[in-house]
C-alpha positions as CSV (number, residue, x, y, z in Angstrom):
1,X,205.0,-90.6,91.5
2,X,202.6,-87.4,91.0
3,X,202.0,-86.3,87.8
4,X,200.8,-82.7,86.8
5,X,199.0,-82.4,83.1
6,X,201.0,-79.0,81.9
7,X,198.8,-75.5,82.4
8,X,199.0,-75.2,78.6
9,X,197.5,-78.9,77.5
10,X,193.7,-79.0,76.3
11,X,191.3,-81.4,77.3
12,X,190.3,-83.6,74.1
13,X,187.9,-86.0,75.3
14,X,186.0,-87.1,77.8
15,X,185.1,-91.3,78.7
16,X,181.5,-92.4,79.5
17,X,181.4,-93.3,83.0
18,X,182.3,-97.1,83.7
19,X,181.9,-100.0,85.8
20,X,182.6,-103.3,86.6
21,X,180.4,-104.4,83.5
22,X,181.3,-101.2,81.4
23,X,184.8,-100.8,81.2
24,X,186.7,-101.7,78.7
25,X,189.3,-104.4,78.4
26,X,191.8,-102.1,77.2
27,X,191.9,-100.2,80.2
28,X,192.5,-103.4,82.0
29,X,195.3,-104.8,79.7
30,X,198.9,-102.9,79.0
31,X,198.3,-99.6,77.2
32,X,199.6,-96.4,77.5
33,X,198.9,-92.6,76.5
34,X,199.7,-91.7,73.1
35,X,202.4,-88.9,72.8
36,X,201.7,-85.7,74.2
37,X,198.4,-86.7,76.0
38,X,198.0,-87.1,79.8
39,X,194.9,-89.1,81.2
40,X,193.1,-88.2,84.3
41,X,191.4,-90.9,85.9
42,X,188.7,-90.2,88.2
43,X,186.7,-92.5,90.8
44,X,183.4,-91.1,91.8
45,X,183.2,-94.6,93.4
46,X,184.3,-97.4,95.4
47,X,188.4,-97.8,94.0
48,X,190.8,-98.2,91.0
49,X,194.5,-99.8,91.2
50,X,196.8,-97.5,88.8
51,X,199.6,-100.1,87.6
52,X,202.8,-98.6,86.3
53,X,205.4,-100.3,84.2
54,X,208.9,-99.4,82.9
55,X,207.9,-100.2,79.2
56,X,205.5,-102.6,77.0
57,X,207.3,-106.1,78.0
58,X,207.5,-105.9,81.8
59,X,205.4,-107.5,83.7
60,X,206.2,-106.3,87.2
61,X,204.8,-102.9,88.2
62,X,207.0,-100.1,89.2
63,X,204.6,-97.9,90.2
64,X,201.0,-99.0,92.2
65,X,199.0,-96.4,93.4
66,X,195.4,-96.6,95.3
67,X,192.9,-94.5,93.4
68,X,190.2,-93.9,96.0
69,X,186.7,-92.8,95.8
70,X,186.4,-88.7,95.2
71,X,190.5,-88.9,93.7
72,X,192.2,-88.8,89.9
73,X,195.5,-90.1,89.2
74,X,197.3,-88.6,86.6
75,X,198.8,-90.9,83.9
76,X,201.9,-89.2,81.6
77,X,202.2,-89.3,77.6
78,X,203.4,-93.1,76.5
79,X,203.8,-94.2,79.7
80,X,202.4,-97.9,80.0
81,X,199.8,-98.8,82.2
82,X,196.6,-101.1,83.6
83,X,194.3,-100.5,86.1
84,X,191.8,-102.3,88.5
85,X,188.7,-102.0,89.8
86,X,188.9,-102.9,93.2
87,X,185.5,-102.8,94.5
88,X,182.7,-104.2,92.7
89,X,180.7,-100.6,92.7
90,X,183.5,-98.7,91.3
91,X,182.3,-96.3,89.2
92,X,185.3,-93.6,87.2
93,X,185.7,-91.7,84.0
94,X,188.7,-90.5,82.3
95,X,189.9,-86.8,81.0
96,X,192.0,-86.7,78.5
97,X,194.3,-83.8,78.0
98,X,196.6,-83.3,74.7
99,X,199.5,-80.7,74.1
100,X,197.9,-77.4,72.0
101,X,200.0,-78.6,68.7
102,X,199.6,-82.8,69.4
103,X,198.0,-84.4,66.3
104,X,195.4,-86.8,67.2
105,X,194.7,-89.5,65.2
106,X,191.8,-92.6,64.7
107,X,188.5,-92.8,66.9
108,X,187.6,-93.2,70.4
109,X,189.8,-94.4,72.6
110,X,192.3,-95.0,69.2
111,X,192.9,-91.5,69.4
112,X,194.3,-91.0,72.6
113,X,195.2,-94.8,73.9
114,X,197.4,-97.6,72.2
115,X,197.4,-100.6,73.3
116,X,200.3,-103.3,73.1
117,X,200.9,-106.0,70.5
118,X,199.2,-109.4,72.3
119,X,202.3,-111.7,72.2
């Protein structure tokens, strides 16, 4: 599934650059976009697994896509999601992009990520 971030959306906020040591667990556990904010992930090195799931319960991935050195992957609004590194010199940011009216609320990664409720 490829995923375009509308002509009309701003970018918002930009992540440090992260690796295997850096990256936060949140991007590694079940999270998704908040609504009406698209996040572009890209891998200046080595590789990221992009894991896509139906909602905030399942466990099995519908979608799994190879994000490879020099690539983004685009991730829609309140669609959940984990990723990982594949490669142990992986090295990506993320862009994220929100409608022109979206209210954005909270700090960091608050503002634009939720993560789900640990069960």
């Amino acid at each position: 599934m490829i995923y375009r971030i509308p002509a009309n959306y701003k970018h918002t906020r930009s992540t440090a650059f992260f690796d295997s040591t850096t990256v936060p667990q949140a991007l590694l556990t079940h999270h998704n976009t908040k609504k009406d904010v698209y996040g572009r992930l890209s891998v200046m090195r080595g590789a990221v697994k992009y894991l896509g799931f139906k909602n905030e319960h399942e466990k099995n991935p519908e979608i799994e896509l190879i994000i490879n050195e020099g690539q983004f992957g685009v991730s829609p609004p309140e669609y959940w999601h984990r990723i990982e590194l594949l490669t142990p010199d992986t090295y990506f940011n993320i862009d994220f992009f929100a409608a022109p009216d979206a209210e954005l609320d909270g700090k960091g990664f608050g503002q634009v990520v939720q993560t789900a409720p640990r069960t």
